[in-house]
C-alpha positions in Angstrom: -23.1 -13.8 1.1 -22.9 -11.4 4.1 -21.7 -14.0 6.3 -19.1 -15.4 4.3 -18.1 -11.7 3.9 -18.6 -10.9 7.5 -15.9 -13.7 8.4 -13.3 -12.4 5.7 -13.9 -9.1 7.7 -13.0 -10.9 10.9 -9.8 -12.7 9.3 -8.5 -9.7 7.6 -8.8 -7.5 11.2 -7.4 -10.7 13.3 -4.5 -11.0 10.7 -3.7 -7.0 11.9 -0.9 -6.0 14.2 -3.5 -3.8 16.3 -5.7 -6.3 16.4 -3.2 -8.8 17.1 -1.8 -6.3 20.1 1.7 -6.9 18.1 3.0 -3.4 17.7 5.4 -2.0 14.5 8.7 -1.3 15.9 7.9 2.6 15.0 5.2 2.8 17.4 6.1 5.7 19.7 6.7 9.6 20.0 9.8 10.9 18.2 12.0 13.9 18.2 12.4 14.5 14.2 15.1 17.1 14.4 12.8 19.1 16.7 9.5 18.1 15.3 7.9 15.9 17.5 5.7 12.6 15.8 3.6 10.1 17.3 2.7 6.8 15.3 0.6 4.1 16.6 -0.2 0.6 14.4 -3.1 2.9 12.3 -1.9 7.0 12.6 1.0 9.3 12.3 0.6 12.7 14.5 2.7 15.5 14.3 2.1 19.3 14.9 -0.2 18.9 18.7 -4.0 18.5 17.1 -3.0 16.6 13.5 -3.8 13.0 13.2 -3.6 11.2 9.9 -5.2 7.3 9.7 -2.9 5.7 7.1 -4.6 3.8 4.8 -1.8 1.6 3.7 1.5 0.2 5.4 4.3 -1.3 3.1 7.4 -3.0 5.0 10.9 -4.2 3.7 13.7 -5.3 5.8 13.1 -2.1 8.4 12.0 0.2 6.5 8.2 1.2 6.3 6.0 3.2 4.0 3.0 4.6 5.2 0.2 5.5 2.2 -2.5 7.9 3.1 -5.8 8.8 1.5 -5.3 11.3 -0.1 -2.1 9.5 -1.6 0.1 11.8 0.4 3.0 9.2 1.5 6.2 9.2 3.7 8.9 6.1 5.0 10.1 5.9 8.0 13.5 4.4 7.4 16.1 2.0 9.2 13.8 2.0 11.8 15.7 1.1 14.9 14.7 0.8 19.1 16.1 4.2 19.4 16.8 6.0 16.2 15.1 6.2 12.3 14.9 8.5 9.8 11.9 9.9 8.5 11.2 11.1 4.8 8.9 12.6 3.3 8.1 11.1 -0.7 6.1 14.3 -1.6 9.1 17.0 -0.4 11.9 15.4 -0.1 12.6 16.3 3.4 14.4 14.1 5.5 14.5 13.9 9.3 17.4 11.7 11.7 14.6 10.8 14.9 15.4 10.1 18.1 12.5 8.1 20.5 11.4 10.0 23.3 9.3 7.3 24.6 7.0 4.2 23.3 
């Protein structure tokens, strides 16, 4: 049993974008209307010291939803090279980014 589950382990992490080395197109730092965000393929920062590992990623035709832990949950919407919008579902707010960098 632990080696049959050991290889769905290894499928399920080779079937990953990070462990792929593919990266979602919001991988980056942004300017959110001067709050400044950093995602990779696994966290969102924001704020200098926060780091949040989402625990689900939900994608439709350019727009993503990131689920965390503690079921807080935001989309990054019309996600585009330069430019995407960033919501949050829990407040409502709702940022226009721009990307400073990848």
């Amino acid at each position: 049993m632990a080696k049959t589950l050991g290889a769905i382990g290894l499928i399920v992490a080779l079937c990953t974008p990070a462990a792929a080395g593919a990266e979602y197109p919001f991988v980056g730092k942004w300017n959110c209307q001067g709050g400044i965000f950093t995602f990779t393929n696994l966290t969102y920062s924001y704020g200098g010291n926060t780091t949040l590992h989402f625990s689900k990623l939900e994608s439709y035709k350019g727009d993503y939803k990131m689920t965390f832990p503690d079921g807080y949950e935001l989309s990054l919407l019309n996600v585009k090279p330069k430019t995407m919008t960033w919501h949050s579902l829990a407040s409502g707010d709702t940022f226009k980014c721009r990307r400073i960098k990848k």
